[in-house]
MARKOL-119013 format. One line per field, with one value per atom (N, C-alpha, C): x, y, z; atom name. Coordinates in steps of 0.05 Angstrom, whole numbers, always signed. Each point is the difference from the previous one (the first is absolute). Layout:
<sites>
X: (X | ...) $
Y: (Y | ...) $
Z: (Z | ...) $
at: (CA | ...) $
</sites>
This chain:
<sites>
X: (+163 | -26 | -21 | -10 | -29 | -17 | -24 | -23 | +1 | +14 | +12 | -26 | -30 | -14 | -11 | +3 | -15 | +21 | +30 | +11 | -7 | +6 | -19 | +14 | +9 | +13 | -24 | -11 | -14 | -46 | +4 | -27 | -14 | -18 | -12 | -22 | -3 | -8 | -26 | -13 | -30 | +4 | +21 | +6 | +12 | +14 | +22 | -2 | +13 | -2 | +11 | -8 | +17 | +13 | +32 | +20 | +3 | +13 | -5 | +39 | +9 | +20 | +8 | +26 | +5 | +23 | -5 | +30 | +17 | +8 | +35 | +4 | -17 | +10 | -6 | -5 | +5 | +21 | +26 | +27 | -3 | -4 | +11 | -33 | -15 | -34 | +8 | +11 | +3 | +22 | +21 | +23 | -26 | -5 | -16 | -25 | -19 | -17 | -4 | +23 | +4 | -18 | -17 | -16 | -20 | -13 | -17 | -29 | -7 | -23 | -8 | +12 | -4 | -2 | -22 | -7 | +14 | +8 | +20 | -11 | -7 | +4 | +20 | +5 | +24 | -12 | +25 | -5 | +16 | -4 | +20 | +9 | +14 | +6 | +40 | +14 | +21 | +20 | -9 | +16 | -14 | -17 | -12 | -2 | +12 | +0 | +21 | +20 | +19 | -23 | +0 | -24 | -24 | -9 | -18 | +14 | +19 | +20 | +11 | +12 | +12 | -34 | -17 | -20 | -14 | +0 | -10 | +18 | +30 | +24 | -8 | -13 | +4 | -32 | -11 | -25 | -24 | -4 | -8 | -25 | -24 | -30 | -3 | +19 | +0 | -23 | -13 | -9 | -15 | +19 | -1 | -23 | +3 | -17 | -3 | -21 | -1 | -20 | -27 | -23 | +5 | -22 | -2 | -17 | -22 | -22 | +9 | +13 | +19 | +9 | +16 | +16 | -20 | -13 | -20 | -10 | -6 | -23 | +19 | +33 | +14 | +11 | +1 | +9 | -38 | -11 | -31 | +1 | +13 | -1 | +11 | +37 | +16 | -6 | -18 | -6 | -21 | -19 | -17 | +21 | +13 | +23 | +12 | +9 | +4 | +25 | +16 | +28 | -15 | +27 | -5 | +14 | -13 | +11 | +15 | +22 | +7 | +9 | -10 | +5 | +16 | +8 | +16 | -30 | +2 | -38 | +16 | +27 | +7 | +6 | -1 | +11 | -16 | +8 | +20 | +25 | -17 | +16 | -9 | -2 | -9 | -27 | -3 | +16 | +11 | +18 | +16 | -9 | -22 | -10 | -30 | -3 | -29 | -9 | -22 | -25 | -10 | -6 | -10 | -17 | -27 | -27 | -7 | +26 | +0 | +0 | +12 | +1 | -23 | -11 | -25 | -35 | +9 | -20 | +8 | +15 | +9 | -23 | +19 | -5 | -45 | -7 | -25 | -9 | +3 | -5 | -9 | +28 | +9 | -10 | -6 | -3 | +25 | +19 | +29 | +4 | +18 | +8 | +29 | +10 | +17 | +26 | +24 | +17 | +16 | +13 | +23 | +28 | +21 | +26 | +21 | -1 | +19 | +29 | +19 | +25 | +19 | +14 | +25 | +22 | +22 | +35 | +8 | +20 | +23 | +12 | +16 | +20 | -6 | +3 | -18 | +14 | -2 | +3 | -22 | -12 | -18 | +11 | -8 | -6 | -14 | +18 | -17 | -9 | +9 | -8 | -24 | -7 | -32 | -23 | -28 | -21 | -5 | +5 | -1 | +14 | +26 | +25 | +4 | -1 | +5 | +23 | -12 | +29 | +10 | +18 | +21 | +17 | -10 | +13 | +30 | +21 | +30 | +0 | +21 | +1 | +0 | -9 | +4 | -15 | -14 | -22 | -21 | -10 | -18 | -25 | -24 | -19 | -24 | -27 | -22 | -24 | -18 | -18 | -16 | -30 | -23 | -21 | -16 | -21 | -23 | -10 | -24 | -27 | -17 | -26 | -14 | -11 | -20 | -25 | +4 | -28 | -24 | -18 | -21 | -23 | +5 | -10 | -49 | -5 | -30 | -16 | +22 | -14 | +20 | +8 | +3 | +9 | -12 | -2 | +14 | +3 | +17 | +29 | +4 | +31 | +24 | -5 | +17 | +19 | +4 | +30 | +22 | -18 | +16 | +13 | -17 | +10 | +15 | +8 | +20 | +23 | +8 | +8 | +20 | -17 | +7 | +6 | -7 | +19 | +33 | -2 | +20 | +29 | -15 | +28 | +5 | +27 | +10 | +7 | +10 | +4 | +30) $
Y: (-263 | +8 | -12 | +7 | +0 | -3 | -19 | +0 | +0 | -27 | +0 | -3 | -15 | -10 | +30 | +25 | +21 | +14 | -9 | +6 | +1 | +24 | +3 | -23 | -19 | -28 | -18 | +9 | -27 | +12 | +11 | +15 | -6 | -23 | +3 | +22 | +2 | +19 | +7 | -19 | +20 | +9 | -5 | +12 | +25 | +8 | +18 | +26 | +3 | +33 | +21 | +14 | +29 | +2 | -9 | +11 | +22 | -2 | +37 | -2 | +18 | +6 | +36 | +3 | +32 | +9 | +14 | +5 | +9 | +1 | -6 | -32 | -15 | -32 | -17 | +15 | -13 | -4 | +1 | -7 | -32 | -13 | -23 | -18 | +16 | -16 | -5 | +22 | -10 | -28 | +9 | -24 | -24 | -15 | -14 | -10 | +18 | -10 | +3 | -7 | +1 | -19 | +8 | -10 | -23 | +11 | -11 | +8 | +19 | +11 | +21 | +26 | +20 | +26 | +13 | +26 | +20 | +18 | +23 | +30 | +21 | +24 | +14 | +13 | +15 | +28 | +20 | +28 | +4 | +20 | -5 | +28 | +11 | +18 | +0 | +21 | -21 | -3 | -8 | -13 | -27 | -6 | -24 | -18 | +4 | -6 | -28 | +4 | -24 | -21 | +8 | -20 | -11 | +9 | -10 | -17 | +8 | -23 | -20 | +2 | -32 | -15 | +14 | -18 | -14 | +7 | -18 | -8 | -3 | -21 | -17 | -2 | -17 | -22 | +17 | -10 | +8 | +19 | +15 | +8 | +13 | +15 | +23 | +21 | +27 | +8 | +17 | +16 | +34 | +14 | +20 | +24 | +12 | +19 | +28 | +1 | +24 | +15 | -26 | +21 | -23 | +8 | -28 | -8 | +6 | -9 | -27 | +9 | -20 | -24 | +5 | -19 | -15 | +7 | -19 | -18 | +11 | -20 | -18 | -1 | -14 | -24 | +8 | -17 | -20 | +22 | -28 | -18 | +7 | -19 | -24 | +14 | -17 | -20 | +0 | -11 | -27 | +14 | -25 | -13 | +9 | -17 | -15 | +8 | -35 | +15 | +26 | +14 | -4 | +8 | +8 | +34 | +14 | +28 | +8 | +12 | +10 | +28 | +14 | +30 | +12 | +23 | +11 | +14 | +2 | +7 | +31 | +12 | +25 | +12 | -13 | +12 | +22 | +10 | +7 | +21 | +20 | +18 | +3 | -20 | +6 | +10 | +10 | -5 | -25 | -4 | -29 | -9 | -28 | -19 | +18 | +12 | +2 | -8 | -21 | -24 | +17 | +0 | +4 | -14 | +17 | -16 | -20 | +0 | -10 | -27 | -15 | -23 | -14 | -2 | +9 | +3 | +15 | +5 | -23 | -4 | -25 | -27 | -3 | -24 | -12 | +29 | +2 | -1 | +12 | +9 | -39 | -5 | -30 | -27 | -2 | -15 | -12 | +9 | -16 | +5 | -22 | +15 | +16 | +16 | +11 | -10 | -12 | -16 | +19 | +9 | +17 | -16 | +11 | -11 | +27 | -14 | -2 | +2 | +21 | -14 | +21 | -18 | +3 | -9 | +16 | -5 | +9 | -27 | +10 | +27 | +2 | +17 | +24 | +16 | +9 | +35 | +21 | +22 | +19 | +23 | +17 | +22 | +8 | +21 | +29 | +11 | +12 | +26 | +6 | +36 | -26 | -9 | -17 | +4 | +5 | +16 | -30 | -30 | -24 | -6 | +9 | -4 | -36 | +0 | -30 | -14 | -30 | -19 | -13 | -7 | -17 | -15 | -33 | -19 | +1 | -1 | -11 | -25 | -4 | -40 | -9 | -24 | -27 | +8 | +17 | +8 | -16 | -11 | -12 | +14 | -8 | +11 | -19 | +14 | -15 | +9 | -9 | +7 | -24 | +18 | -11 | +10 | -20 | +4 | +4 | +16 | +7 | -19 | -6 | -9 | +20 | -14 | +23 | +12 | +26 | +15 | -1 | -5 | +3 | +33 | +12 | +16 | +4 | -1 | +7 | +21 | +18 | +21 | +19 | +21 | +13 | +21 | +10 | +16 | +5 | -40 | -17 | +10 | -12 | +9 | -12 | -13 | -12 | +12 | +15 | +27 | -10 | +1 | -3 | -26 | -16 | -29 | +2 | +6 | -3 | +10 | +25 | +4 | -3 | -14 | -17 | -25 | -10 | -33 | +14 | +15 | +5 | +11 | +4 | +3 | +35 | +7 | +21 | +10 | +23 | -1 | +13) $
Z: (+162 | -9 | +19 | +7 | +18 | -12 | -3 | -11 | -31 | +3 | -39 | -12 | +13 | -13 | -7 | -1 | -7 | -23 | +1 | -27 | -29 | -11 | -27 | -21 | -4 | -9 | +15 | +33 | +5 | -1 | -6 | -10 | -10 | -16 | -19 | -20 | -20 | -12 | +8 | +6 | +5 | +32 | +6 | +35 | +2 | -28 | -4 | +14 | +20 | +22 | -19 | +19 | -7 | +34 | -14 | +24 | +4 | +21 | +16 | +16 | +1 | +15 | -2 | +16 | -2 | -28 | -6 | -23 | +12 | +21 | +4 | +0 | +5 | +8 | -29 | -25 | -26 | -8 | +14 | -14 | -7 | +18 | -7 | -19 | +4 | -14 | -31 | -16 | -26 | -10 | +13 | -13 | +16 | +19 | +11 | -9 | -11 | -9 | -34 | -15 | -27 | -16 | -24 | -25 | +24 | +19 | +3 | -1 | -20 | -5 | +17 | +7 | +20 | -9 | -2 | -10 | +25 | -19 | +22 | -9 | +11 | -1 | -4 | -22 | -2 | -15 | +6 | -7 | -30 | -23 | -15 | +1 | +19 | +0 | -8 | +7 | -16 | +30 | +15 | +27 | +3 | -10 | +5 | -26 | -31 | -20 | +6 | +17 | +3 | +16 | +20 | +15 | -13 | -22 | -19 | -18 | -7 | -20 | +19 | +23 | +13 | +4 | +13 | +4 | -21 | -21 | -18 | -19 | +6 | +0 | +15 | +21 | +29 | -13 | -17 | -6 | +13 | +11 | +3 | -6 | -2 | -9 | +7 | -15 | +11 | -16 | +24 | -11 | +18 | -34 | +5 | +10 | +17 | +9 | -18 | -17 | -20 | +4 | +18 | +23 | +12 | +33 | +10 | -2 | -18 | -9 | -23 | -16 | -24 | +26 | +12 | +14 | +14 | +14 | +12 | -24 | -16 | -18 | -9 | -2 | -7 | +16 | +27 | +30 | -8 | +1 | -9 | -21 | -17 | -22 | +4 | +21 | -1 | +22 | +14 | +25 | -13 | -21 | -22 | -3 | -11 | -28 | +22 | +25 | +10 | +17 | -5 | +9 | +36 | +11 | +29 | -1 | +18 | -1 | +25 | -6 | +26 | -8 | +32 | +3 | +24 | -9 | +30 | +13 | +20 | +9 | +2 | +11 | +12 | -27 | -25 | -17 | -28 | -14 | -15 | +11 | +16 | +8 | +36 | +17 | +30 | +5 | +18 | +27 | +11 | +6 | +0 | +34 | -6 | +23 | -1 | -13 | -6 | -22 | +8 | -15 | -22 | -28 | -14 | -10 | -10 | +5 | -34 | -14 | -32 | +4 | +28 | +0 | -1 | +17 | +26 | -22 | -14 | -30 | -8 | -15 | -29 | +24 | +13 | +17 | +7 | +5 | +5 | -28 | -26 | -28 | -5 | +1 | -5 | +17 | +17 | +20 | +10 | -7 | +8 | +16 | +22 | +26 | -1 | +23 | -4 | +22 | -10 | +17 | +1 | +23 | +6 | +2 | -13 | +5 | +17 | +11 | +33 | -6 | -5 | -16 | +22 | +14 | +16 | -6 | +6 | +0 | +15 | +10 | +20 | -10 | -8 | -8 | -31 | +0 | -20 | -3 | -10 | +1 | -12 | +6 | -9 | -14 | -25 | -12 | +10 | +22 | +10 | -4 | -29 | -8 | -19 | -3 | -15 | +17 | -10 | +19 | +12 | -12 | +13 | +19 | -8 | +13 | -9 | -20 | -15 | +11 | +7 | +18 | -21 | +3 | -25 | +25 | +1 | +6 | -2 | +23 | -12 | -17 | -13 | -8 | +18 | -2 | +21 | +15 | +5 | +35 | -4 | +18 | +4 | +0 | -16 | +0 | +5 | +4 | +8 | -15 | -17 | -8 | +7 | +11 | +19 | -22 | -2 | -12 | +13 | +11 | +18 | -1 | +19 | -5 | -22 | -24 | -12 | +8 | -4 | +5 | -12 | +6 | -29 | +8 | -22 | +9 | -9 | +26 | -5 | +14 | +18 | +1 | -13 | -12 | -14 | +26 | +13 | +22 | +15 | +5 | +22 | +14 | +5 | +5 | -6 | -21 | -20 | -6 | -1 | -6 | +20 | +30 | +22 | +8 | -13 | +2 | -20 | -18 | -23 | +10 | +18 | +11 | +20 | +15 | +22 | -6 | -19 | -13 | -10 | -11 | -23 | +22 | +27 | +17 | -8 | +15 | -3 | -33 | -10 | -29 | +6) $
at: (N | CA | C | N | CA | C | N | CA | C | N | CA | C | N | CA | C | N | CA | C | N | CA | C | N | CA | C | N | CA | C | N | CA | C | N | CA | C | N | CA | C | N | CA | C | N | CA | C | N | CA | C | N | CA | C | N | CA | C | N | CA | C | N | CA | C | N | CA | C | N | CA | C | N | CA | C | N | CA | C | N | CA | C | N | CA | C | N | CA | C | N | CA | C | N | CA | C | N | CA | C | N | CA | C | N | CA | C | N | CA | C | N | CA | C | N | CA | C | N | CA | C | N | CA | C | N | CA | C | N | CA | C | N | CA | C | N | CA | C | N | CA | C | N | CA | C | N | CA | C | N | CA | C | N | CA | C | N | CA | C | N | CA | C | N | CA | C | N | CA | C | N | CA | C | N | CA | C | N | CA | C | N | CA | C | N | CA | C | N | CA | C | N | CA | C | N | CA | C | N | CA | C | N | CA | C | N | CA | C | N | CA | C | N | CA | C | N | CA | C | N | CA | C | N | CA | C | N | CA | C | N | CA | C | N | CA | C | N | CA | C | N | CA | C | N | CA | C | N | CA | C | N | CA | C | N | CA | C | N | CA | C | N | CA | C | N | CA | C | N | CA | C | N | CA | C | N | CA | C | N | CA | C | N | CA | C | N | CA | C | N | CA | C | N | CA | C | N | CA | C | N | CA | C | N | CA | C | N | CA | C | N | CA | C | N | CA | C | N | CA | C | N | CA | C | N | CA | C | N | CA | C | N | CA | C | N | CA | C | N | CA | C | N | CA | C | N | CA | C | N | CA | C | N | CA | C | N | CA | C | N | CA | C | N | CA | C | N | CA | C | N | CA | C | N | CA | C | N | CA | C | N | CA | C | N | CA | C | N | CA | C | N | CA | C | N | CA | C | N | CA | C | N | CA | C | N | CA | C | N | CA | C | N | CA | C | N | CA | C | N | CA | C | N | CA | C | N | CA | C | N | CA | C | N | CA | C | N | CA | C | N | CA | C | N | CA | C | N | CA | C | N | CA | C | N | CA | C | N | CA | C | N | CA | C | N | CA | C | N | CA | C | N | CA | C | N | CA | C | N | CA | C | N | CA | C | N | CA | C | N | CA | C | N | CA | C | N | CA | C | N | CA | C | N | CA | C | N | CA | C | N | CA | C | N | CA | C | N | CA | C | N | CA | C | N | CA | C | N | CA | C | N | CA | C | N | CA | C | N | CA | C | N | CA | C | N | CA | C | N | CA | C | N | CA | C | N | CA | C | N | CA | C | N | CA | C | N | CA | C | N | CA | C | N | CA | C | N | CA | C | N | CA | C | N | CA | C | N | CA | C | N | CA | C | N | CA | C) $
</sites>
């Protein structure tokens, strides 16, 4: 791990980010960052109903997307209440390694900064009929998760997308 001192375990609450990474490189974020206060985005459609149930096994703060008007006001709440949030920025449905501007909002809405995680594996295989092409680590592979310098965002305009981007590495 790289940059443990930005780990959502080493955070304090009135510092609490909204993490940023790609959804193919969420395999290994849930078992990892278990019951440590982390609001998650999820769909309840019924392919994503399992992924809503392990994550809040894991301990989890799902919450569901029903507008994204709802969901935002809820990632705000959870951000008061003290949670840290993390999002796939390419996600729900792609274009996969393209920045979505939900992060980017919350972060500016909030004043929070936005830390990117960096998550590499040796050895790994892709899902490749998935519009992500989702990686799934072998056992035993060595992996690396980097916690990026945080962004803070104050122009809105800026080019904050691109720096999120460009921390988060290839997808």
């Amino acid at each position: 791990m790289i940059n443990r001192e930005l780990a959502p375990a080493c955070m304090p609450s009135p510092r609490n980010p909204v993490y940023v990474g790609w959804h193919s490189k969420t395999f290994l974020f849930i078992p990892m960052y278990r019951n440590q206060k982390i609001g998650i985005l999820t769909l309840l459609d019924y392919k994503n109903r399992f992924y809503d149930s392990m994550s809040r096994f894991f301990g989890f703060q799902t919450v569901p997307v029903t507008s994204p008007q709802r969901a935002t006001l809820r990632l705000v709440q959870l951000l008061k209440e003290g949670s840290r949030i993390a999002l796939a920025v390419d996600g729900p449905y792609g274009p996969r390694g393209a920045v979505k501007p939900g992060a980017v909002y919350l972060a500016q809405k909030t004043g929070r900064p936005i830390v990117p995680m960096r998550i590499e594996v040796e050895k790994s295989f892709r899902l490749e009929w998935r519009w992500d092409k989702y990686e799934i680590p072998f056992p035993f592979t060595k992996a690396t998760i980097s916690f990026e310098k945080p962004i803070y965002v104050t122009d809105p305009s800026g080019d904050t997308e691109s720096k999120i981007k460009t921390a988060l590495g290839p997808c």
